[in-house]
Structure formats: C-alpha cells, structure tokens
C-alpha positions in Angstrom: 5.1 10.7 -14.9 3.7 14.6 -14.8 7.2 16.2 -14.5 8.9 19.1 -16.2 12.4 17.8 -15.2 13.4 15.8 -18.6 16.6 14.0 -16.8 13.6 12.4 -14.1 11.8 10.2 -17.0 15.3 8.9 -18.5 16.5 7.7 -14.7 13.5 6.1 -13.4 13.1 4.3 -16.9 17.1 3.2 -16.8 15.8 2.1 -13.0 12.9 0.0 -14.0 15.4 -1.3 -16.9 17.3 -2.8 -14.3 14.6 -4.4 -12.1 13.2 -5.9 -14.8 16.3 -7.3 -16.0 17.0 -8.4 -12.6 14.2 -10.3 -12.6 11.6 -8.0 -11.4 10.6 -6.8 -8.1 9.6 -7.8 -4.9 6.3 -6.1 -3.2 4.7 -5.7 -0.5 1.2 -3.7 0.3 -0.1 -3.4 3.3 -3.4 -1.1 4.3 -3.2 0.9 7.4 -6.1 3.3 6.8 -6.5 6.6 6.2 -5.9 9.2 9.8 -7.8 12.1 11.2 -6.9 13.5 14.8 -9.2 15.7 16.4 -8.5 16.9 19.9 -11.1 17.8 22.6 -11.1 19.7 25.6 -12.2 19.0 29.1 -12.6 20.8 32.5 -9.3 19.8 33.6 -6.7 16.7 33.3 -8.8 14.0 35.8 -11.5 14.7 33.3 -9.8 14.3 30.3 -8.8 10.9 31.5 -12.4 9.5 32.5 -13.4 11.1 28.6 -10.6 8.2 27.1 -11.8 5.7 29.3 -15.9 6.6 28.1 -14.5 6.4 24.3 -12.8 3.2 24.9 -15.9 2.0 26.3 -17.9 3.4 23.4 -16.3 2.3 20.2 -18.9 0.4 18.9 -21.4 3.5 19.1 -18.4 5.6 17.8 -17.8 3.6 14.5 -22.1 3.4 14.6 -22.1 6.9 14.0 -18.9 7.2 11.7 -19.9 4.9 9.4 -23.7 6.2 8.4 -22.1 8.9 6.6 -20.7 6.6 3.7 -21.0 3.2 2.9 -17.6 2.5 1.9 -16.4 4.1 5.1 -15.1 1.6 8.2 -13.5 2.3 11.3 -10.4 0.3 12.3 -9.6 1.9 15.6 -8.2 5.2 17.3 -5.4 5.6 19.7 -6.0 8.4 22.8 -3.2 10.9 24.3 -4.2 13.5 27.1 -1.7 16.5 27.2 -2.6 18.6 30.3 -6.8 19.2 29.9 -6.7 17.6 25.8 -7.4 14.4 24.8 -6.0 13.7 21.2 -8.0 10.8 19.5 -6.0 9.6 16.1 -8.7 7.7 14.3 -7.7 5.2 11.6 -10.8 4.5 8.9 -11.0 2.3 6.2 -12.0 4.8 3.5 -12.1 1.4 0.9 -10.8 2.2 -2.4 -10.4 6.3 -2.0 -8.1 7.8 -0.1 -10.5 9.0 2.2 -9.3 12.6 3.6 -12.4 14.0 3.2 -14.7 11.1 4.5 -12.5 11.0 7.4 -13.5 14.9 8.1 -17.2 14.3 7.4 -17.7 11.4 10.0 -15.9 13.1 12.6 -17.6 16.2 12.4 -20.8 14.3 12.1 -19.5 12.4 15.2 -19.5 15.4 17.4 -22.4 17.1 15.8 -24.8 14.6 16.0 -23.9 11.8 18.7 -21.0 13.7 21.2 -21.9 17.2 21.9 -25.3 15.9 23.0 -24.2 13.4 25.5 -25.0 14.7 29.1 -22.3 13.3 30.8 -19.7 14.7 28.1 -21.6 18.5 28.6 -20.8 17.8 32.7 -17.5 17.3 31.9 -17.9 20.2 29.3 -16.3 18.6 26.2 -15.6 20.9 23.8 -14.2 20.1 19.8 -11.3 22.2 19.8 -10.4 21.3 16.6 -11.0 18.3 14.0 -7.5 18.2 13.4 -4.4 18.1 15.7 -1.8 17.4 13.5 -1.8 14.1 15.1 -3.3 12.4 12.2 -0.7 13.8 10.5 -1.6 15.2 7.5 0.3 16.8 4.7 3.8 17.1 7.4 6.4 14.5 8.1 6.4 13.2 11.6 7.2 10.2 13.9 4.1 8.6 14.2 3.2 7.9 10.6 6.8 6.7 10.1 5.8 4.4 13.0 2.4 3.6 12.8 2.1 4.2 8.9 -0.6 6.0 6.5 -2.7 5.1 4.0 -0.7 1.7 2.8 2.4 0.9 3.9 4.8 -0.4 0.8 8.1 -1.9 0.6 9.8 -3.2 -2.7 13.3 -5.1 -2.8 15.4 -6.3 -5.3 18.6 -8.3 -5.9 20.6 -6.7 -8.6 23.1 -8.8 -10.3 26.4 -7.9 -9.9 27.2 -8.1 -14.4 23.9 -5.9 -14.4 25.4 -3.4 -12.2 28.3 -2.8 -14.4 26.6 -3.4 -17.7 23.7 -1.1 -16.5 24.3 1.2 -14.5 28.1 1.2 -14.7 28.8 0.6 -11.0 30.7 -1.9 -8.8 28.4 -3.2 -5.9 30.6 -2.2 -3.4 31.0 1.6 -4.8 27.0 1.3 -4.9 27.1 0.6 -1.8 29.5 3.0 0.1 27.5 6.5 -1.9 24.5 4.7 0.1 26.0 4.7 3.3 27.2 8.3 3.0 24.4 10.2 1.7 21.6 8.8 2.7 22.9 7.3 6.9 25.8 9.8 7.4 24.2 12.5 5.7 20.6 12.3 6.4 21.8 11.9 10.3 24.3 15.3 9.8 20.8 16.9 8.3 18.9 15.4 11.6 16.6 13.8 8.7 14.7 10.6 9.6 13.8 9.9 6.0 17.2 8.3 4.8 16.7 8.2 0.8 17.6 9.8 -1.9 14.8 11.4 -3.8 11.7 9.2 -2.5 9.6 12.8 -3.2 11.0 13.2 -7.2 9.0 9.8 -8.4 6.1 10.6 -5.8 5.7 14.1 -7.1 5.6 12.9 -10.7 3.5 9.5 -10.2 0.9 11.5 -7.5 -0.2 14.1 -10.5 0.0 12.1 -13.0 -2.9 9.2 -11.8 -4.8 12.0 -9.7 -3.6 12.0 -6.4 -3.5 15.3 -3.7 0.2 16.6 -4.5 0.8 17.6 -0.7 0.7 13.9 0.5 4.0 14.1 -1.2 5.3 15.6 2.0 4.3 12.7 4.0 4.8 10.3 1.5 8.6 11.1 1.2 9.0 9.9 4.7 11.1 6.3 4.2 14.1 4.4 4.0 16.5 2.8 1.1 18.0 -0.2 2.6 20.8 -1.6 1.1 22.9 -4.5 1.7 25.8 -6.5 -0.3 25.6 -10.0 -0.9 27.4 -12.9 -3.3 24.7 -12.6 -5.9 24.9 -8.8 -6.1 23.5 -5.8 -4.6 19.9 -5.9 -2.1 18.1 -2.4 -2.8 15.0 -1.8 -0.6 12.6 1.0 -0.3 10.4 1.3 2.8 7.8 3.9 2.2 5.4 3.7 5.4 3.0 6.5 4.8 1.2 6.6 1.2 -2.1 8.1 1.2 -3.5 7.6 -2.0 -6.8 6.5 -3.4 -8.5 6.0 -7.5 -11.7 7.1 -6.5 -12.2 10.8 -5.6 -10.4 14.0 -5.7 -8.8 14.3 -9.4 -8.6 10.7 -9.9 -12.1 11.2 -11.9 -9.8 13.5 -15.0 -9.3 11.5 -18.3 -5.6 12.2 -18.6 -5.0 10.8 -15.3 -7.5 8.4 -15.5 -5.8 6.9 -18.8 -2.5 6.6 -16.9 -3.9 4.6 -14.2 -5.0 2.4 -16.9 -1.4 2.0 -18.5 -0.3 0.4 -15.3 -2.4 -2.7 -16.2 -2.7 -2.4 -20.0 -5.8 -1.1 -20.0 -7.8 -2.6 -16.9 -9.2 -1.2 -14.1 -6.5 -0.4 -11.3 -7.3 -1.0 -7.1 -6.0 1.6 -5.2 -3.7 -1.5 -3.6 -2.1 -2.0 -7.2 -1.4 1.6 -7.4 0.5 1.8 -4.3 2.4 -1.1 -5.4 3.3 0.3 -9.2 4.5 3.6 -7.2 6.5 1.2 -4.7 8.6 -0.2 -7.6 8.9 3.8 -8.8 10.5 4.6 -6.5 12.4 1.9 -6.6 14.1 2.2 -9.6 14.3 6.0 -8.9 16.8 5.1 -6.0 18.7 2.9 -8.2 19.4 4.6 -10.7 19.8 8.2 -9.2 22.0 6.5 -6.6 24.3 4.6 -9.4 24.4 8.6 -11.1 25.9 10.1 -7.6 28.4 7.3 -7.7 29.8 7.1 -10.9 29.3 11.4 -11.0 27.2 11.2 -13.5 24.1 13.6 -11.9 25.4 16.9 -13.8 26.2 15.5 -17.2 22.8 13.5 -17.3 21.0 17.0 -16.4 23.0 18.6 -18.9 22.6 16.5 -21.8 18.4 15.5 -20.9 16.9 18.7 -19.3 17.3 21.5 -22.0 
C-alpha cells in the first residue's frame, strides 16, 4: 500500500487478520466495461431523436469502426439521452485487460472523424461533436449512473465474522459493531446527503491504486459504494459493494517496476489479470471497513493514530 499515513498499513493488516481468520472472504467480480460519453448536436430536438434512432440502427457499423483502432478493444453497447437539441451516447467498451480510458477516447474520436461526420444524412441534420465527453461516462466524479449502471468491474466481498473473533480481534461486541455502522455510515452519510454509505472506501483505494499503477483520480469514482452489515447467530455479516472500479495491468503506470512487483505479490509471484486485481482490492477494502469501523467503536481511532503515525 503507497501511503504516508502509518496508522492505514496497521488497520487494513489487523482487517485482513480477521478475514482470514474468519475463514476468508467471499468475492465477486463482475466486468461492466470501461465508459466514454460524447454528446452531439443537432438542428433541433425532432432531429436529435431521428439521430438515436439511425445509431440504434447502426451499431454494428459503430462497433466496425471502434474496434479497428485496437485489437483488444470491443464494444458492448451505448445507452442514448436527448436533452433539448443533444443527444448523449454513453458507450460501454471492452478495453480487455487495460483499463481502457484512453482507447475509449481514441475510437470515439476516430468514430466521428472517419465514419460520422462524413455521413450525408448526419451533415442534413447538421451533426456536430460538441464534445467527446459529457460527463455522462462519468469519469473521475461520483454520480448516479455509475452507482447504477457500474464502471470498470463491479466487486463485492462479504464475510461472516465470528462472534469470539470480534472480541478477541478487534475487541468488539457484534451488536456495538453494528449500531457505529448504522450511525455513521446510514444516519450520517444521509445527514451529509452522501450516497456512498462507507467509511473510508477512498483510504485503501488511494493506497492500493498507486501502489500496482493505477490513475489515482479514479479514486473519486471508485469510492462510490456501500458497507452492508447485518447481525446474525454466527456473528457479524460485513459487505462491501464497490460498483465502479476502473482499473486495468496493462497501460498507464502499470508498466513501472515498483508497481509492477506489487502486482506480483498479490499472487506470489505470477502474473495478475486485471479481474484478480479488482478482486485483491475488493477484500482491501474489506478489511479496511472492519477494522476502521471496530476502531470508531471501541474509540480507539485517536490513540491508534497517535501511537502508529509519528
């Protein structure tokens, strides 16, 4: 973890303590693909209308296009919106084992460069790129849709903490555990008129995402999620639901040795997927949620910074 916060690498450690002694972690992956929105402009609203039903119509020729600019580029699908004389096109690309930002940008502009702006029908109905991004993709910004519709992969990790590991852990009752949940991150993420009801998804993001070579403002994005917890016999459910991870381990700074070597710790030396990665971060944050949430309880936070960061 690339952090200069010294009380961050004891916690998460203490956190992946417990799921491990728990008997590890439950994990999901799913890819969504990588989003870029451009919006175009028409002659007025009537045509922006007939312009979604022609790219509907087109898609095949679209993803044509899109994909002759990489091979390991695929489209997936795009979604329309028309807001007055705009038409908003969020496309979603299978950028394979980057994260794909940039060959997003590429095809899109190719798109309109070499295939849409010499279409007669599209110059009648003067179609003009306003701009290859809306901020409906969205990029780098927290927002509705990718908390919806998701970004990059889509990861959720659970586990079920026993309750004698609670107390011999993290010195917690499940119950206590429980009610700091409820407080801080419904009650007080809903006072803050926050829709990302966790603790400190961006502290383990932030760390992992420069230390295996990610872009360190997807850590905006990323941070969008949920902790779920629930009580039961057995002992305490903790889930994390991060829906919008845009990561990749080809590309960008991925290619630097120091953060190409701690890629390669995840799997004791062999070669990581981007999949795997997003999975590794899941359980993260995970155990950052467990433990900085058992801290908060038990009002440990301050003393713990005290004693670790100086």
């Amino acid at each position: 973890m690339a952090t200069t916060e010294g009380a961050l690498v004891a916690s998460y450690n203490r956190g992946c303590k417990v799921i491990t002694q728990a008997g590890g972690a439950q994990v999901f992956v799913k890819k969504i693909g990588i989003t870029r929105a451009p919006v175009f402009s028409c002659k007025d609203g009537g045509t922006a209308r007939k312009l979604v039903v022609w790219l509907e119509k087109n898609q095949a020729k679209l993803a044509q296009v899109t994909e002759s600019t990489s091979k390991h580029l695929k489209l997936l699908s795009f979604t329309c919106w028309v807001r007055g004389k705009y038409v908003f096109v969020r496309f979603v690309f299978d950028p394979d084992q980057a994260m794909g930002m940039n060959m997003a940008s590429i095809a899109l502009q190719y798109l309109w460069d070499e295939f849409l702006s010499k279409q007669t029908l599209l110059k009648k109905w003067q179609v003009e790129l306003t701009s290859l991004s809306s901020n409906a993709c969205a990029d780098k910004k927290d927002s509705e849709i990718n908390q919806l519709l998701g970004r990059g992969y889509a990861v959720q990790a659970e586990v079920v903490i026993p309750h004698a590991k609670l107390k011999k852990l993290l010195k917690v009752a499940a119950e206590d555990f429980f009610h700091t949940h409820v407080v801080k991150n419904l009650h007080g993420s809903s006072l803050a008129g926050s829709s990302s009801q966790n603790m400190h998804f961006a502290n383990g993001l932030a760390a992992l995402f420069l230390a295996t070579g990610q872009d360190p403002a997807h850590v905006t994005e990323a941070s969008q999620g949920s902790t779920i917890v629930e009580l039961q016999p057995k002992g305490l459910y903790v889930c994390v639901n991060l829906p919008d991870l845009p990561l990749g381990v080809v590309g960008g700074g991925t290619w630097l040795p120091a953060q190409t070597q701690a890629r390669k710790l995840v799997r004791s030396g062999k070669t990581l997927s981007s999949q795997q990665l997003a999975a590794a971060i899941g359980v993260g944050v995970l155990a950052g949620e467990i433990s900085g949430i058992a801290a908060l309880t038990n009002h440990s936070l301050a003393g713990a910074h005290l004693k670790l960061a100086r």
